[in-house]
C-alpha positions in Angstrom: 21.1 9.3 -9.1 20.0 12.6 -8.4 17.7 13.8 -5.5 16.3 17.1 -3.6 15.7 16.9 -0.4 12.4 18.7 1.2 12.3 18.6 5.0 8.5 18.5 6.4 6.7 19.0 9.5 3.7 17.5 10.2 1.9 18.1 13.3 -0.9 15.1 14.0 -3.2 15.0 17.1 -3.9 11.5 17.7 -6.4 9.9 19.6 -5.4 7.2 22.2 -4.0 3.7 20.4 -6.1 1.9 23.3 -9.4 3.7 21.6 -11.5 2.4 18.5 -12.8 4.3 16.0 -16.7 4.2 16.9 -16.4 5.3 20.4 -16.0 8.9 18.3 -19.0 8.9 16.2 -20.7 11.2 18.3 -18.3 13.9 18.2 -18.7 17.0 16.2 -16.6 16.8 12.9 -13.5 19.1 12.4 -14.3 22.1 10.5 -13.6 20.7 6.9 -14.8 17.0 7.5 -17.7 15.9 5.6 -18.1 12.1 7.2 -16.8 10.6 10.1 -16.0 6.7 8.9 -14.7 3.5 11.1 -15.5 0.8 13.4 -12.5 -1.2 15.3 -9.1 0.4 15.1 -8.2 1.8 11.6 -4.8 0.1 11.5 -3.1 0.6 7.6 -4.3 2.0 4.6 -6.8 3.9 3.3 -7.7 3.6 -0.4 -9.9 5.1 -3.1 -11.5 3.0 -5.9 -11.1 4.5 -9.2 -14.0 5.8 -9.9 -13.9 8.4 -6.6 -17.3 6.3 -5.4 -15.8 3.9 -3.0 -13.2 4.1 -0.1 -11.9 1.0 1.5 -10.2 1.4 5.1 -7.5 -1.6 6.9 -9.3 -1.7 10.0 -8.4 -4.0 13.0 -11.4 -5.9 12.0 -11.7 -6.4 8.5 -11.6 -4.0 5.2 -14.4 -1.3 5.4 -16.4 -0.3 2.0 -18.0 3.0 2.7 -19.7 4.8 -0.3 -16.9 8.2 -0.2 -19.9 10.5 -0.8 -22.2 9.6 2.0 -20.0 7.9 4.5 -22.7 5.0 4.2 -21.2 1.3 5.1 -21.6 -0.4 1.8 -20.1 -4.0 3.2 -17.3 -5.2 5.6 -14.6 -7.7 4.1 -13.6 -10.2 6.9 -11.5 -13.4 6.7 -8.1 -12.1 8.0 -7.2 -13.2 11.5 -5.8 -10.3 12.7 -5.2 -6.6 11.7 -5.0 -5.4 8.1 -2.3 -3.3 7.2 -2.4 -2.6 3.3 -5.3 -2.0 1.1 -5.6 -1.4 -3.0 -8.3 -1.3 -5.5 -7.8 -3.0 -9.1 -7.7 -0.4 -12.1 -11.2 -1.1 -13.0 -12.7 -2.1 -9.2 -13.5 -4.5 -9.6 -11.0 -6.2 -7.4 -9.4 -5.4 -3.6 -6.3 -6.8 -2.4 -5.5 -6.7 1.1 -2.3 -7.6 3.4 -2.5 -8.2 6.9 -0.6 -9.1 10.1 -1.7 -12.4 9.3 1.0 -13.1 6.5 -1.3 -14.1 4.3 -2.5 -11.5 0.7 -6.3 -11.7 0.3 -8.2 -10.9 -3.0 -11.4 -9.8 -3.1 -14.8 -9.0 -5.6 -16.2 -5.7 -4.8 -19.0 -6.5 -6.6 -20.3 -9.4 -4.8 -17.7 -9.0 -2.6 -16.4 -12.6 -2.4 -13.0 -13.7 -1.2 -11.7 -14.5 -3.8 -8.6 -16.4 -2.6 -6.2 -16.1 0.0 -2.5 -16.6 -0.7 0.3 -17.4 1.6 3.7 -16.8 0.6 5.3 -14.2 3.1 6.9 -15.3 6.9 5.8 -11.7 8.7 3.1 -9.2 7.9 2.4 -7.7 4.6 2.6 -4.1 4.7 1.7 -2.6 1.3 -0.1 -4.3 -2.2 -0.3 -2.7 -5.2 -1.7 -3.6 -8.2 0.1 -2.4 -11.7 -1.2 0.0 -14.3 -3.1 -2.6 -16.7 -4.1 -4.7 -13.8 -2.6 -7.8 -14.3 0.1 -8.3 -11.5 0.0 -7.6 -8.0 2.7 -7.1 -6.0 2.9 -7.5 -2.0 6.0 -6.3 0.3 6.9 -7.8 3.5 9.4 -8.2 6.0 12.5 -8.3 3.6 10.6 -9.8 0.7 8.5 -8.8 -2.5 6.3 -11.3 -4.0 4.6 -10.7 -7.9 1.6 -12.5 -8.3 -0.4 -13.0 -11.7 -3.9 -11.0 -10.6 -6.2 -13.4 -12.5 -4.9 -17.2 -11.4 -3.4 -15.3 -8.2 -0.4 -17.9 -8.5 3.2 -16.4 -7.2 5.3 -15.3 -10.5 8.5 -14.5 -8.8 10.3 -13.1 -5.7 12.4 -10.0 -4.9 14.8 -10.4 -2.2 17.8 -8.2 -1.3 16.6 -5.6 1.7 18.4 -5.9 5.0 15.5 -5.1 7.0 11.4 -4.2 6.7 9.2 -3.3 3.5 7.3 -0.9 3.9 6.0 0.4 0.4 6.0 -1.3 -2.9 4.6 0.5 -6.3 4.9 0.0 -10.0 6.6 1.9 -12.9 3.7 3.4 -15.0 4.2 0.5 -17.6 4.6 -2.6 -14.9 8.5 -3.4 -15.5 9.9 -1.8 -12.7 8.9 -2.5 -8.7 10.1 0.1 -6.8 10.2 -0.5 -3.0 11.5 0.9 0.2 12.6 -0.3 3.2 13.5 0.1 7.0 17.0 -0.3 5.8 16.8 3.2 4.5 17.2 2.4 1.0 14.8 1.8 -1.9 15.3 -1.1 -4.9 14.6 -1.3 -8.5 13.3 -4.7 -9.7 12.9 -5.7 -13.2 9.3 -7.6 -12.9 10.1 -9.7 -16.5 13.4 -11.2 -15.0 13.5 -10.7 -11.3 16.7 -9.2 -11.2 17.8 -5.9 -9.5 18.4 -3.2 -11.3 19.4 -0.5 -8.4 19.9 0.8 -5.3 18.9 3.9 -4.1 20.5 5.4 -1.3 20.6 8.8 0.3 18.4 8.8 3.6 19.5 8.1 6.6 17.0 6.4 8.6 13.6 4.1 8.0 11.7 4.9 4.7 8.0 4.6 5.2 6.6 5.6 2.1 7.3 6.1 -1.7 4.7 7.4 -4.1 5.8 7.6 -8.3 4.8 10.4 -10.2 2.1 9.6 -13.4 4.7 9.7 -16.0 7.2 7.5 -13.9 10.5 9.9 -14.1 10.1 10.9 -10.8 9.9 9.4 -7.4 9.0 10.6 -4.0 10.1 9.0 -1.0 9.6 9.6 3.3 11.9 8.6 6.1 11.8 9.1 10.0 14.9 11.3 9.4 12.7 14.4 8.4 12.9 14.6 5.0 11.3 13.8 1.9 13.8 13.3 -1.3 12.6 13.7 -4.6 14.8 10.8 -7.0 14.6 11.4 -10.9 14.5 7.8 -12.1 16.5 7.3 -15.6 14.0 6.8 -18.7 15.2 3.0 -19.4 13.8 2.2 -15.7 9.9 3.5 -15.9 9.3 3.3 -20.1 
């Protein structure tokens, strides 16, 4: 498997993690900033919908709606008993799945928006949902598990096990066979989503990987650690067609 490695600096400024987001309302926007969104700590992921109208924010209190042109709060989606972590919008939006410190996977209507159901499957918090390309499945990564769920019926199709140590990403292949997820263990896994099995390991960083993202033709993927770098994988054609 072949890979480039890009090292990356990013300087943040970060406000204090003691601090929720409203208490900075009133402050004047950074030059750039067109809205100024959040109430109780934003604690995970921030997605949009697909249609660019809608952005839904993890927050320590529930999963924000805000309309992404106005900044307006459109509704608040709250059932989870402690901080959500991982956030995703359906293909068509009309649905929102959310993981939270809770353990449990939460699907939700945006146009109503209902809970839908809540699901319990994982032992620790679930850290990142994604839904694949037509819609249908969902899948949710926790501590050292990935769990595939049928998006309709929201009934558990199958489990991925095999990491050593904390999921932090899952995403699809751009046709839904392949799960691709990383892991705290510094490595990534291939899944095939018809038969469960493995297909491969990816290895090559050399501490925690926080983040993968797939390219939109599925040959290439992108991956982040906490050793500095970012390595770009090109995945073999039989894996992402």
């Amino acid at each position: 498997m072949k890979y480039i490695s890009i090292s990356l600096l990013i300087v943040l400024t970060l406000a204090p993690t003691t601090t929720f987001a409203q208490d900075y309302t009133g402050w004047n926007l950074p030059e750039g900033a067109k809205a100024r969104l959040g109430k109780g700590r934003i604690t995970g992921d921030i997605s949009y919908s697909p249609d660019g109208t809608k952005l839904a924010v993890a927050s320590s209190i529930g999963v924000w709606i805000y309309d992404a042109h106005t900044g307006e709060e459109l509704d608040l989606l709250s059932g989870h008993t402690y901080h959500v972590i991982s956030v995703a919008f359906s293909p068509d939006g009309k649905t929102i799945a959310s993981g939270g410190v809770d353990t449990t996977t939460r699907f939700w209507n945006t146009n109503t928006p209902n809970l839908i159901r809540t699901v319990i499957g994982h032992k620790s918090w679930v850290n990142s949902v994604a839904f694949s390309r037509d819609g249908k499945t969902i899948a949710s990564g926790s501590e050292m598990t990935v769990h595939l769920w049928n998006a309709n019926t929201c009934d558990l199709l199958r489990t991925f096990e095999g990491h050593t140590d904390l999921i932090s990403t899952v995403a699809f292949s751009p046709n839904g066979k392949t799960i691709f997820s990383s892991s705290f263990d510094s490595t990534i896994r291939l899944w095939n989503t018809n038969t469960g099995s493995h297909i491969r390991t990816l290895t090559g960083h050399t501490d925690e990987i926080w983040n993968i993202s797939i390219s939109a033709d599925g040959n290439t993927l992108a991956s982040g650690s906490s050793d500095g770098t970012v390595l770009l994988w090109s995945i073999p054609i039989n894996e992402n067609k």
